[in-house]
One Martini backbone bead per residue (centre of mass of N, CA, C, O) as a GRO file, in nm:
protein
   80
    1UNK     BB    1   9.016  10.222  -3.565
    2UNK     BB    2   9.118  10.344  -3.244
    3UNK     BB    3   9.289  10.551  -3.058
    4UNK     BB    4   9.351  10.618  -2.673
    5UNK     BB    5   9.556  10.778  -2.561
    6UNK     BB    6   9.534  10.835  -2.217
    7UNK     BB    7   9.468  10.490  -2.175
    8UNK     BB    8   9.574  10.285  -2.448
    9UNK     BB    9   9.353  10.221  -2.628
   10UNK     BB   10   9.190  10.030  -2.851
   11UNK     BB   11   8.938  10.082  -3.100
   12UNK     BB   12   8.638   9.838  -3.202
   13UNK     BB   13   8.453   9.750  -3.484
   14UNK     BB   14   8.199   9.475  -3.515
   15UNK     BB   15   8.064   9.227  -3.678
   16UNK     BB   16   7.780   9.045  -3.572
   17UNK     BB   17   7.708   8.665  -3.502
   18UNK     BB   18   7.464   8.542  -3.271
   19UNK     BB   19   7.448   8.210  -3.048
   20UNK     BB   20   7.184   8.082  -2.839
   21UNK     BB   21   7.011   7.947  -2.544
   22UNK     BB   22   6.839   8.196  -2.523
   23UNK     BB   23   6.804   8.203  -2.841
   24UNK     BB   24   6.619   8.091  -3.131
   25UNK     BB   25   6.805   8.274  -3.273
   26UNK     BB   26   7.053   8.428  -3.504
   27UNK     BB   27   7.194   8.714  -3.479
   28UNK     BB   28   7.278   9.069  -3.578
   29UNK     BB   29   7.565   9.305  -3.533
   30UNK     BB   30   7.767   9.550  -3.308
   31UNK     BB   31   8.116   9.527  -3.184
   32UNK     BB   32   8.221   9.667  -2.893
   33UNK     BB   33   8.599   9.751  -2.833
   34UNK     BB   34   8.889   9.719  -2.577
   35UNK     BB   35   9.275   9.735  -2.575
   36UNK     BB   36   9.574   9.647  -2.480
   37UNK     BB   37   9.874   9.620  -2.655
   38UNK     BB   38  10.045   9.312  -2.649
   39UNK     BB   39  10.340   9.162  -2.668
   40UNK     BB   40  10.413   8.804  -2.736
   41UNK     BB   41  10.702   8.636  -2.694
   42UNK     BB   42  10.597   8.305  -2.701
   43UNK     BB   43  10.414   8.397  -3.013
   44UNK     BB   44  10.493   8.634  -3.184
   45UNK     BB   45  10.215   8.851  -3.063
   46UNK     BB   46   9.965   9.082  -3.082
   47UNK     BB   47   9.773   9.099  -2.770
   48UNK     BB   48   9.475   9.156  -2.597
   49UNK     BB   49   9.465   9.343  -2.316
   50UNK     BB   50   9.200   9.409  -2.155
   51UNK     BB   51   8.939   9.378  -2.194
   52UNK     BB   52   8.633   9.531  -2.343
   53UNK     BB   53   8.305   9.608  -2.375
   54UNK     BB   54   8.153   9.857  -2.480
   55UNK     BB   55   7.905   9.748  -2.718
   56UNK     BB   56   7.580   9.647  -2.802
   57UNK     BB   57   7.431   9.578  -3.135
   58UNK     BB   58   7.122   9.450  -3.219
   59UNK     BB   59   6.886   9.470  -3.484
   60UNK     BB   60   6.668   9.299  -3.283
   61UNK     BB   61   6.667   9.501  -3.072
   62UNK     BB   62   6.649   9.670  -2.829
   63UNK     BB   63   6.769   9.920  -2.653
   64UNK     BB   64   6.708   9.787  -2.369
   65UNK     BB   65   6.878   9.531  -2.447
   66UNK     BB   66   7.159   9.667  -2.547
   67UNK     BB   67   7.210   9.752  -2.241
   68UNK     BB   68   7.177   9.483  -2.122
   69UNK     BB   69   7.370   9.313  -2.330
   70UNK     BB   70   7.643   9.524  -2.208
   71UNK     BB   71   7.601   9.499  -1.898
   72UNK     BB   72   7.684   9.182  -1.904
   73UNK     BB   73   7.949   9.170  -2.074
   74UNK     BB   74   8.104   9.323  -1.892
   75UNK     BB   75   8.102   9.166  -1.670
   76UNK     BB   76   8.160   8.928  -1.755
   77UNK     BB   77   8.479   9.005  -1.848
   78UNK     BB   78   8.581   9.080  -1.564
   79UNK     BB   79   8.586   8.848  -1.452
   80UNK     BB   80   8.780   8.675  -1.673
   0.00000   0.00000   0.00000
């Protein structure tokens, strides 16, 4: 985890298991994220505010497919 002092934003890699209506197989590979941190005084908790996915890398895809599924999910993100 490292943090972005210019942006504020916090950034981590973590393993991912995906599954999906789209793949017939379960995938496993690598997701980066990022967000700024913010206390939620309703929950007593820090929350992820504005995610942001960085980047996805599936063991089993081609890099031209973790390209093509990290601008989707970008977008997704972005959306909601």
């Amino acid at each position: 985890m490292t943090f972005d002092q210019p942006t504020g934003r916090m950034h981590t890699a973590m393993d991912a298991n995906l599954s999906s209506e789209i793949f017939n197989e379960k995938l496993s590979g690598r997701l980066g994220i990022s967000g700024k941190l913010r206390f939620d005084v309703l929950t007593s908790s820090i929350v992820l505010d504005t995610p942001k996915v960085e980047s996805i890398n599936l063991d089993a895809a081609s890099e031209k497919d973790n390209d093509l599924l990290s601008v989707l999910a970008k977008k997704t993100v972005a959306i909601c």
